[in-house]
N, C-alpha and C positions, 0 to 999 in steps of 0.2 A: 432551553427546555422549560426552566420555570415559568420565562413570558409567554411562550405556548400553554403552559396549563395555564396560567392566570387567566388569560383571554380565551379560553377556550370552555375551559368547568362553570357549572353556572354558580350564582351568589352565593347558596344556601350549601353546597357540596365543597365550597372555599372556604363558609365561615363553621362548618364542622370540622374541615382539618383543622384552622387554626383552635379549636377547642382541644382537640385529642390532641395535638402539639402542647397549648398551654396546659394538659392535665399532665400527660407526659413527664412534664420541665418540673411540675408543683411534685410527683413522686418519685422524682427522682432531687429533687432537692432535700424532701425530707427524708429519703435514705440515707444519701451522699452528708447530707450538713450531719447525722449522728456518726458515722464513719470518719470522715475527714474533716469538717471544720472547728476541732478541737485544736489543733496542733496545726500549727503552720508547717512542718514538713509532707503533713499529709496531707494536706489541701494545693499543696506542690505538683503531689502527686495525682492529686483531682485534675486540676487544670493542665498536665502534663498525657495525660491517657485517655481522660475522659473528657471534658471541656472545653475546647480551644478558643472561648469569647476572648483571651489575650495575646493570642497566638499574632495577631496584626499590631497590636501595639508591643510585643516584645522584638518582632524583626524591624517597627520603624526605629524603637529606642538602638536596637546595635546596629543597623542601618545607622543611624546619626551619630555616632561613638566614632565609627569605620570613615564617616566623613569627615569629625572634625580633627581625626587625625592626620590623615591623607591631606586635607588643606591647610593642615596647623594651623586650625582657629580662623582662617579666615574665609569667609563665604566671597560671591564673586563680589559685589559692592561695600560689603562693611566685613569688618573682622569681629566677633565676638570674643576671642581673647585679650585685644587690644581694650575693648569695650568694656569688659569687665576687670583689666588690671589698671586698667587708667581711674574706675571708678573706686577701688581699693583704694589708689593711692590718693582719690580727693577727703574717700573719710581720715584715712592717716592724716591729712593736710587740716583735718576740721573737727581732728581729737584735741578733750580736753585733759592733762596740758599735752600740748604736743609733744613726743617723743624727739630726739636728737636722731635716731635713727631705725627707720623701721623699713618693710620692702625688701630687704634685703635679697629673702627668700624669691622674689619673681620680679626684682628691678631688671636682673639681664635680660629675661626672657621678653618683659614688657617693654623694651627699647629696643632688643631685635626684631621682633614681630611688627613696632611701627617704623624702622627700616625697612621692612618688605612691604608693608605697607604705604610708605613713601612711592615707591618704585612702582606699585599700583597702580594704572589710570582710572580704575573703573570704582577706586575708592572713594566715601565722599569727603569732599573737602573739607566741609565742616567737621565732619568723625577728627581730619588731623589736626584740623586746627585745634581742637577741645584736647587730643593727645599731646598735642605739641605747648599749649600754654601749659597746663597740669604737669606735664614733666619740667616743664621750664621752672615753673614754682618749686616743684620738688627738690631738683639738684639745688635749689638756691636755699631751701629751709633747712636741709638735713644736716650732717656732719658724714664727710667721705670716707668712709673706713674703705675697705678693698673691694667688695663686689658694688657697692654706689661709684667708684673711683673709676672703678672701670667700665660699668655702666653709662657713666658720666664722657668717658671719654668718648664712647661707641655715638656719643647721641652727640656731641660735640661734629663729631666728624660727619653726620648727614647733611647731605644737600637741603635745606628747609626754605630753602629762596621763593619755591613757589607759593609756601602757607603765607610765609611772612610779608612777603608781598600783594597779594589779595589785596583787593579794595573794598571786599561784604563780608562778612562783618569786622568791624574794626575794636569791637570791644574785647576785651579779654575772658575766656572760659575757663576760670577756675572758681574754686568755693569763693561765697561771697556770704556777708554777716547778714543773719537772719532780717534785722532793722532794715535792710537793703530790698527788701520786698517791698513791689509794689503796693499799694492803697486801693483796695477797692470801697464799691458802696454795695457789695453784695450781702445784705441780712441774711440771719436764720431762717426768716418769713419769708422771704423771697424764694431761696434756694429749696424752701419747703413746697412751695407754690411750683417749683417747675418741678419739682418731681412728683408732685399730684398731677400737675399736667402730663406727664409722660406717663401714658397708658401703650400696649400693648395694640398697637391698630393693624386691621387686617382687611378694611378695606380702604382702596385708595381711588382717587380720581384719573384720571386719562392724561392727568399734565405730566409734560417730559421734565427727569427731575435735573435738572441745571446742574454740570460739570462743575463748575467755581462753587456753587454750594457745596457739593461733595468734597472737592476738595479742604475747604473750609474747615468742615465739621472734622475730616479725617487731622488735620492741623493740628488740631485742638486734643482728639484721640489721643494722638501723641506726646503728647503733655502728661499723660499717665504714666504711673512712677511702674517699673519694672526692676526683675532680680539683678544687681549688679549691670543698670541701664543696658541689658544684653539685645532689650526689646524682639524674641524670638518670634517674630508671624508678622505673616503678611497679610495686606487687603486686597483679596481677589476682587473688582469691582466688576458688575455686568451692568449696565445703565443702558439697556435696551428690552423696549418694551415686549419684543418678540420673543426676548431670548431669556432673560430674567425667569419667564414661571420655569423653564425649562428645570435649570440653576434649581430652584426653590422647588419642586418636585422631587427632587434627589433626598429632601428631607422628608421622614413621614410623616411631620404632625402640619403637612398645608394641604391635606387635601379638604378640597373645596372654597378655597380662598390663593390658592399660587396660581391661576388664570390672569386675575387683577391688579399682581404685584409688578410694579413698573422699573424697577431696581433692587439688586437685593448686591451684599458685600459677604463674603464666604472669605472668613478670619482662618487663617492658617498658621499655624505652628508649626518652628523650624526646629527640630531635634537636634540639628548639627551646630545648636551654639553650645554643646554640653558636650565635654568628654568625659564626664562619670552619667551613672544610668540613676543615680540618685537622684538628679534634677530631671527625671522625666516628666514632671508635673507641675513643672514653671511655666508649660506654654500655655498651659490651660488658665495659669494664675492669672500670667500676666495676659494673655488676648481680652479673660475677664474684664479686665481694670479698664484696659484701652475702649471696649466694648461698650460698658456702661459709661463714659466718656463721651466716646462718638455717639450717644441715641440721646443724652444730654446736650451737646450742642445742634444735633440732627433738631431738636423741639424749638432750640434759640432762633432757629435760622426759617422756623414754620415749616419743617417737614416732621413727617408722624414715622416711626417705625415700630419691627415686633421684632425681638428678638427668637429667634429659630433652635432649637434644640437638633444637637450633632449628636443622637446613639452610637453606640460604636457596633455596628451593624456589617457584616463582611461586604455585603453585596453593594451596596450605596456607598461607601468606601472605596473600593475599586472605581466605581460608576463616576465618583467624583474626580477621583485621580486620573482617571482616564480622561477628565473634560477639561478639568484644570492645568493637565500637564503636570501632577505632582510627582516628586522625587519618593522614593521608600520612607524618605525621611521625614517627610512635609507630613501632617495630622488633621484635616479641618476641624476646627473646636468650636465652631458655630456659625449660625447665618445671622443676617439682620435684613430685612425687608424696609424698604425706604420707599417712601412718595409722601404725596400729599391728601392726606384722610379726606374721605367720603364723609360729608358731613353729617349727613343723613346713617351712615354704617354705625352698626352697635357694637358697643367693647363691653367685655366682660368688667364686672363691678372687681373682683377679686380682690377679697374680703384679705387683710393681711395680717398675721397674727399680733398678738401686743408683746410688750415690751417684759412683762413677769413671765410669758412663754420662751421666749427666746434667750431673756438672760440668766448667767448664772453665775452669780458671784463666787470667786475662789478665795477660800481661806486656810 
């Protein structure tokens, strides 16, 4: 019914409703904000009766509670339980001084859960293998009081013939001394230089953007640090020229530039690495980190991107989920548009604030 009136009302009798809507929203916020936004119970009570802009993000969060139950932590390819007790036990491993014994508290549960992990085909190998050196360090560093003891025993008794025996990678995944870092020749100047280069581009040229470059850039993505390496979201990629603006339409801030976009990647958040609703806002932290990441090596490899803004908007929510195949639980937390800049296409100067604005020293 809305796309029938859109297409059908003319310009001017559109851009009057969205007025009397945006007046609407401004007096009734400065009613409601003296009312309820004093007190956090009442403002409970706003967005409970009168508001529901959170209504979609409160059923993805218990939506992904309800699933990381139901799979005990583990999604179909990687377990984020495992993911995040394995990462517990490398800081334990790379505390100073190291303790005699810690973990205690989720050593069982994290050598049960890479037992069913094991038995997983569809787990990836590397996930066990980084599980399986890290606990192998562990039982070797600790002192075995009764639940490590018996811990110990449970991971003793797994089949691990398949990890162990792999022939990629052959090194070992556990903590390693900071001195152990590679050497780069990357400057301050340098890495300042490519982030002056990497502007916001919105128009691009006609070339198809190369598979192995994407993939590439998304490599490197992945190298961004995440909560407890749980890494929650995926990269929905579209790398078709027909079908991309489609994708980049669903956002509203491309009109009149998503026609030309030849690629775009629609970053998704997975709810179901969390069983408490307190980390509901790790996917957005961490998609961030990966994000600027990926449009950082996107500019290394000579492709231009713009990062897309995800409103949390009922309608284009649905629209997305519907196209992507998303779960209750999945969230898109942003686009990024990729190809290779129109030479000739203008970018906004976007003047960015200084350094006495943004900081504030705590004392």
């Amino acid at each position: 019914m809305k796309t029938l009136l859109r297409n059908w009302l003319p310009n001017n009798v559109k851009q009057q409703i969205r007025h009397l809507f945006t007046a609407v929203d401004e007096y009734q916020l400065i009613l409601l904000s003296f009312l309820f936004a004093r007190f956090p119970r009442s403002a409970t009570w706003l967005y409970s009766l009168v508001n529901r802009d959170f209504m979609r993000e409160q059923q993805a969060v218990l939506s992904g509670r309800l699933a990381y139950r139901k799979q005990d932590g583990i999604q179909a390819v990687s377990s984020a339980l495992l993911r995040r007790n394995i990462h517990r036990l490398e800081k334990g491993l790379c505390m100073q001084p190291r303790r005699n014994v810690f973990a205690t508290d989720f050593i069982l549960a994290t050598v049960e859960c890479f037992a069913t992990c094991m038995n997983n085909k569809h787990i990836e190998a590397s996930e066990l293998k980084w599980a399986l050196d890290v606990l192998s360090a562990y039982f070797e560093a600790v002192t075995h009081v009764e639940n490590i003891a018996q811990a110990n025993a449970i991971f003793i008794a797994i089949d691990k013939s398949v990890i162990e025996h792999q022939s990629e990678p052959k090194h070992s995944f556990v903590p390693y001394q900071h001195k152990s870092i590679i050497d780069t020749d990357i400057t301050t100047a340098s890495l300042r230089d490519l982030c002056i280069r990497r502007r916001s581009v919105r128009w691009f040229t006609d070339k198809a953007v190369a598979d192995d470059q994407l993939n590439e850039a998304i490599s490197i993505a992945l190298l961004a640090p995440s909560a407890c390496n749980r890494q929650p979201f995926r990269f929905h990629v579209c790398n078709d020229q027909q079908l991309a603006p489609d994708i980049a339409r669903l956002a509203g801030g491309t009109a009149g530039f998503a026609d030309n976009i030849p690629c775009v990647i629609t970053i998704v958040g997975d709810l179901s690495a969390y069983p408490m609703s307190r980390d509901r806002h790790v996917i957005y932290i961490d998609a961030a980190l990966a994000a600027m990441q990926l449009m950082l090596a996107l500019e290394t490899l000579g492709l231009s991107s713009c990062p897309i803004n995800w409103p949390d908007i009922d309608v284009p929510e649905q629209k997305m989920a519907d196209r992507l195949r998303l779960t209750d639980f999945e969230r898109p937390v942003m686009l990024v548009a990729i190809g290779y800049a129109d030479p000739h296409g203008m970018i906004p100067y976007s003047q960015k604030k200084s350094i006495n604005v943004i900081r504030t020293d705590v004392i």
